[in-house]
N, C-alpha and C positions, 0 to 999 in steps of 0.2 A: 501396414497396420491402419486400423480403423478408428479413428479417435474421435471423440467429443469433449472439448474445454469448456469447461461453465465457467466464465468469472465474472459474477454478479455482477461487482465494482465497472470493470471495462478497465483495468491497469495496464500501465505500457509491458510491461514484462511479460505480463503471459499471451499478450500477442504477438508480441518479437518471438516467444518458444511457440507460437505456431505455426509462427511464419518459417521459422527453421526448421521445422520437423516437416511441414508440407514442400521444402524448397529439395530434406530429404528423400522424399518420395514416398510417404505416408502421408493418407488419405482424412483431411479434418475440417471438424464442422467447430465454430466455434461463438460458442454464446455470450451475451453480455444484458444488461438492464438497460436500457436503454431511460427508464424515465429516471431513476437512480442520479442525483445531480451529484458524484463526484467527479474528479479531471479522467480523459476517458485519453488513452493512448490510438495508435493509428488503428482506425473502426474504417480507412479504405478498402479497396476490395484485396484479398491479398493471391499470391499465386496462384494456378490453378487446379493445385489440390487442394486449396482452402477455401472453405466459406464461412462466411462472416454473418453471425445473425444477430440482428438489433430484436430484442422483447419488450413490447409492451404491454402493458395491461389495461383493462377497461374503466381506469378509474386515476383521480389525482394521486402521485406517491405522496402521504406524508410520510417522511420519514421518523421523525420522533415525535408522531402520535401516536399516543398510547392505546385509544379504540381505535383506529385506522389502521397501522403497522401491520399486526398479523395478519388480517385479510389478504392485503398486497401481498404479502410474501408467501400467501398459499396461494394467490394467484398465478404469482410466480414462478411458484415449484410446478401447478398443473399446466403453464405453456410450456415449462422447459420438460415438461412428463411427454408430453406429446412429441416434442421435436425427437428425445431419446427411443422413444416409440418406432418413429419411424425410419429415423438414421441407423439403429440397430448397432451400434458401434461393438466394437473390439473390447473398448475401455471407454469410461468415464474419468475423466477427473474436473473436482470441484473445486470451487475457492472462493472465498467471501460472502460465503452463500451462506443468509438467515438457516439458521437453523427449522423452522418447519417448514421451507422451501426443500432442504438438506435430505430433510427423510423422505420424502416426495421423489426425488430424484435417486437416490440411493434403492428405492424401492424399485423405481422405473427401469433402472439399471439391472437388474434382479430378471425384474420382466424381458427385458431384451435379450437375456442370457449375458452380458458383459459384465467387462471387470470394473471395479470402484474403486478407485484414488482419491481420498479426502485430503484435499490440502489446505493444510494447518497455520492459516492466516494471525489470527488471532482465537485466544479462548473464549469465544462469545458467549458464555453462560456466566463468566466472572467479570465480562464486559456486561451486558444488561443488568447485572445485579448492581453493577457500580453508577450507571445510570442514575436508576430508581433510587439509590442513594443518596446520590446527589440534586434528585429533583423532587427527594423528602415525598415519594411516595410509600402509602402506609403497608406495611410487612413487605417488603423487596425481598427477604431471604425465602417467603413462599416461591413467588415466580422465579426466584434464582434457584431454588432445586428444583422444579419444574426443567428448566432447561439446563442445570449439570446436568441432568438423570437423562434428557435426551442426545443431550450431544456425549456423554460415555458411549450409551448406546451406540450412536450412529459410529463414532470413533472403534469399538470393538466390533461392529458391526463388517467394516471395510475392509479390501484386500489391501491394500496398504496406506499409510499414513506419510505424506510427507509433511515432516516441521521445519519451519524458515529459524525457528531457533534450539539453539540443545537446551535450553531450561526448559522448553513446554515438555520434557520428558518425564521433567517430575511428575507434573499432572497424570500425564498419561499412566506412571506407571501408579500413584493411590488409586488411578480408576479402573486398573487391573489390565490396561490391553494390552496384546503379545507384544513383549519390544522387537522381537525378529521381522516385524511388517513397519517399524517405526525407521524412516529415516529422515537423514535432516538435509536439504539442500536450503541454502538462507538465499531470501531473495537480491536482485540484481535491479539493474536501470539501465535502458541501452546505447550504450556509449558511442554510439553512429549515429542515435538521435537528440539527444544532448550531448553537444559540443562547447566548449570552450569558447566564449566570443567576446571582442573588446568592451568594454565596461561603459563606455557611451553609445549605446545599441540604439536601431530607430524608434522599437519600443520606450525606451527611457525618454528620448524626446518628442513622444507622442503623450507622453505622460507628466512633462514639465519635473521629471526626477533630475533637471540638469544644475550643478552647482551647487549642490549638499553630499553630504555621505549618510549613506542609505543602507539600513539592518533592514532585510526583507523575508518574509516571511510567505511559503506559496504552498498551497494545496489544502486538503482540508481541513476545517478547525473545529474541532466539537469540544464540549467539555472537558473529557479525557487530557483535552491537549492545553489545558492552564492556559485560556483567553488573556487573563488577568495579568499574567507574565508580560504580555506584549502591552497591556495597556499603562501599564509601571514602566517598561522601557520607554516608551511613548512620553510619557509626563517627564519620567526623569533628563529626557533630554529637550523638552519643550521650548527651553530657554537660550536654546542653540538652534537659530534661525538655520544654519549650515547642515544638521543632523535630519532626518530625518528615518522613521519607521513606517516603513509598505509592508501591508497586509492585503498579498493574493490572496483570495479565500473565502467558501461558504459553508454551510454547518452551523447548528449550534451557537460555537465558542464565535461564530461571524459578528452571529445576527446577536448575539449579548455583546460584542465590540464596538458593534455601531450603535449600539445604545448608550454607551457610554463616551462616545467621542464627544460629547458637548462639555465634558470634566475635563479636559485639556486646551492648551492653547490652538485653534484653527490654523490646520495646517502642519501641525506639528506628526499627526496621524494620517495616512493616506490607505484608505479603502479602497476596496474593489476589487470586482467579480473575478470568477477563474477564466484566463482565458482558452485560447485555440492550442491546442495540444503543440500545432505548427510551430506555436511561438515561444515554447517554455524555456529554449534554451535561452534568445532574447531577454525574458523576466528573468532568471535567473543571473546572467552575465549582469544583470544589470544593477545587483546587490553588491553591496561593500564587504557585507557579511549575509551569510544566511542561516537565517532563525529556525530552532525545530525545539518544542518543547512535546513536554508529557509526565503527566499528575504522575507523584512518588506511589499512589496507590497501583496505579496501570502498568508498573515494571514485569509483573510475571504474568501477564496475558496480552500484549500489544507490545509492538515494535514500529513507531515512526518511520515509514518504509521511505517518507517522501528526501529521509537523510543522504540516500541512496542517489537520487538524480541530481541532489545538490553536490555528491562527490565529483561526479560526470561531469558537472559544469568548472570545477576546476574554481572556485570560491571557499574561503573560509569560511570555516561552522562555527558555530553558537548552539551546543545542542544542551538545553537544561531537562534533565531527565534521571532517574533512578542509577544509580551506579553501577548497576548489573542485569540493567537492559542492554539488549543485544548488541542497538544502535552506539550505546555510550562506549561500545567495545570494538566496533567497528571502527568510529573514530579515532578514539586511542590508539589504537592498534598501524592505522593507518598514519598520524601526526597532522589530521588534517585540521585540528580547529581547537577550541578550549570546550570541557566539557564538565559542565557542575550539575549540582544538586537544583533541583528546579522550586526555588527558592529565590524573594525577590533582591536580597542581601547579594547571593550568588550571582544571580545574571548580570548584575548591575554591574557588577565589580568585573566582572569577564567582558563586558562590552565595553568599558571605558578601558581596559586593557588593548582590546584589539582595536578601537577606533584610534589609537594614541601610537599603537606600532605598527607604520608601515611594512619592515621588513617580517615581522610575524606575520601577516598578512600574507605577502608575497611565498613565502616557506609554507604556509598550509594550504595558497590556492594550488602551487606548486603537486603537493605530497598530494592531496584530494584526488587528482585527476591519475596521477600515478596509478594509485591503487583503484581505480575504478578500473584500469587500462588491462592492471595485472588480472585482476579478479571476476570482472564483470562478463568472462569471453565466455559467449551462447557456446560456444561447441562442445565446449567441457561440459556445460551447465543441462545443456540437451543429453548428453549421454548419460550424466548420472538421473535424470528422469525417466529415460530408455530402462535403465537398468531399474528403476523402482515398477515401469512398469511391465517388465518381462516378469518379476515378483509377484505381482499382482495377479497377471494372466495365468501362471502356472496355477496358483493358490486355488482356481477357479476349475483349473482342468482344460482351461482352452490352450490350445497350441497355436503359437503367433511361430512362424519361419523365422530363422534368424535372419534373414534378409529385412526381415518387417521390422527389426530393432534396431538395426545399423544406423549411426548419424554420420553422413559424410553430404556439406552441401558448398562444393566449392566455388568460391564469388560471394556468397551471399552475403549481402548489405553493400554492395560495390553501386 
């Protein structure tokens, strides 16, 4: 089978399912952003039925500007219109992909005669209107049906829908699209690339984190994700030369963080950049605890995916987040960490718990890594994408061989 992966972001996961599907013996092209500064998974070259393409565009990304944005991301959609052009693929599937980049490609998709797989990252029309909310620009609920009314569309538009959560169903189903093309596979982190490692790592002692205990915080931090939560842990523990909170991290909710760090005692806060994908298991081993938050408003359109590789690292969580996001469910579920209301009363009270108990600690880095082990295995997770897109392609009229949908790729990640 003939595939093409767009994922804007560059996330480790939907490269690991290309790398699997190509190690299967299906034929993939697979795109990312390249000027896009989130943490970007392995963007090496990968087997030899895969290719890797970095996009860029002819101008700086801002990301959250507000006349700049759109441009970018129609730029966007017309390099990744071209690549689908010529690759001709089987299938498309998307993910993290701006919305007028989205229609772009969905169209292109159309033109090539291929199938379309929207994959259902986040509700990005109830994400931009939360924004603009938050950044007190004037009528946001204009622009915010502006793009529900286009991402329905593109959503009923598509052969099939994959959701990384069962609540984004509700949405789907007030905006009317067939729930028979709706399936849910929730995303993963790959457990052969985050590993488990001792907690004095050379990272930590490149970084002078030796001889405190460290709530660390990695990936990227925008509004959505309650900056303020971290700068409150931050203060609250200022006074304990021993404690300390690291913030890996850019975005947004960063660049408002390091505004703020001269309101606390020096040193109390440690900043800085996202590093080398190489080394996230490093940063990560090298938390006491690991921090994940997310605004009570962003429970039913975003899920903190980055909870996911903190389970793989085999660390306890600290997740402050809505109580019926996906993430707060996975935790629980799993017994890997404490998980409250993202509130500054709650967190406080949940960190001075898990700094104070060792043996909880050791029980949820324990259980964390369990369930990643049990859950996170590509081969299952590849076939139920096989099966969403044998759905797709029929919807369409094209006939893929069943050979072209088989997943069988033994060794792989050895």
């Amino acid at each position: 089978m003939r595939i093409l992966v767009n994922d804007f972001a560059g996330h480790p996961f939907p490269l690991q399912l290309s790398r699997y599907l190509a190690h299967c013996g299906h034929t993939l092209l697979h795109i990312y952003f390249a000027d896009n500064n989130t943490p970007k998974g392995r963007i090496d070259s990968g087997p030899d039925l895969l290719e890797i393409e970095a996009v860029h565009i002819a101008q700086t990304f801002q990301k959250h500007s507000l006349c700049f944005r759109r441009g970018a991301d129609l730029k966007y959609g017309w390099a990744v219109r071209k690549s689908v052009l010529s690759y001709r693929p089987d299938l498309v599937i998307s993910a993290n992909t701006p919305l007028d980049a989205q229609q772009i490609l969905l169209h292109a998709t159309r033109e090539a005669g291929g199938a379309f797989v929207y994959w259902l990252q986040d509700i990005l029309s109830q994400g931009i209107e939360f924004v603009l909310r938050r950044r007190r620009v004037p009528l946001p609920h204009l622009l915010g049906t502006f793009y529900r009314r286009l991402e329905r569309r593109l959503l009923q538009q598509s052969d099939a829908i994959v959701c990384i959560a069962p609540s984004f169903r509700a949405t789907l189903a007030q905006w009317r699209v067939e729930p028979n093309k709706t399936f849910v596979v929730p995303n993963w982190a790959p457990t052969d690339e985050v590993r488990p490692l001792p907690r004095n790592t050379a990272w930590a002692e490149e970084h002078r984190l030796d001889g405190r205990f460290r709530f660390l915080y990695s990936g990227t931090l925008g509004m959505k994700h309650k900056p303020e939560l971290l700068l409150a842990l931050a203060r609250h523990f200022e006074s304990h030369r021993d404690v300390l909170t690291v913030v890996v991290a850019e975005g947004a909710g960063a660049d408002w963080l390091r505004s703020q760090q001269q309101r606390i005692r020096p040193g109390a806060l440690r900043m800085l950049p996202f590093q080398p994908y190489d080394r996230l298991a490093e940063v990560l081993a090298s938390g006491d605890v690991l921090v994940s938050l997310l605004d009570e408003a962003c429970g039913a359109f975003a899920v903190p995916s980055k909870t996911l590789a903190y389970l793989c690292a085999g660390r306890p969580l600290l997740l402050a987040c809505p109580e019926n996001n996906l993430a707060a469910e996975i935790v629980r579920s799993a017994g890997a960490g404490e998980v409250v209301n993202p509130t500054v009363a709650d967190l406080l009270a949940a960190a001075e718990r898990l700094r104070k108990d060792d043996q909880a600690r050791e029980l949820y880095s324990k259980r964390a890594r369990s369930y990643a082990e049990r859950t996170f295995a590509i081969e299952s997770i590849a076939q139920k994408f096989l099966e969403v897109f044998e759905f797709a392609c029929k919807s369409t009229g094209r006939i893929v061989p069943a050979r072209g949908l088989r997943a069988a790729a033994a060794g792989f990640g050895r």
